[in-house]
C-alpha positions, 0 to 999 in steps of 0.5 A: 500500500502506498503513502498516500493510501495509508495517509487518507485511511488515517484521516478517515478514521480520524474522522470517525474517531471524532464523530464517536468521541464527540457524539455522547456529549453532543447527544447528551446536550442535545436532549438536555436542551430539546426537554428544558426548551419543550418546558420553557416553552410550555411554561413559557420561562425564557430564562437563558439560565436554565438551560444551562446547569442541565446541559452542564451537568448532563455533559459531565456525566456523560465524560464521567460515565464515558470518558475512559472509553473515550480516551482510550478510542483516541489514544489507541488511534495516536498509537497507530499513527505513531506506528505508521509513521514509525513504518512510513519512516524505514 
């Protein structure tokens, strides 16, 4: 397989790598914020506020909860950059 192959497989994992790191936060503040709106608007509150320690707390759980699988998604990819730069350079 030649460089430039191996260099465009990296950075399309490197974009799923980020999609799936970035998804539980993002769904997690996502459905924070479409329930706190349904109330605000049923309520109709419109304080800037309170949708912000929900999404706030939501999204430190979900690191809590999924940050060790997270980080362990990124650091195996970082060790197979090392490794394929450490092929590409022999």
């Amino acid at each position: 397989m030649d460089e430039a192959s191996v260099l465009l497989s990296l950075a399309d994992r490197m974009l799923w790598i980020a999609a799936l790191v970035a998804a539980p936060v993002l769904l997690a503040s996502l459905a924070i914020g479409l329930v706190i709106g349904l109330v605000q608007a049923a309520t109709s509150v419109n304080e800037q506020t309170l949708t912000f320690v929900p999404k706030l707390a939501a999204v430190a759980f979900v690191l809590v909860v999924f940050g060790a699988s997270m980080m362990a998604l990124v650091s195996d990819f970082m060790l197979d950059i090392f490794a394929e730069i450490a092929r590409m350079g022999r």
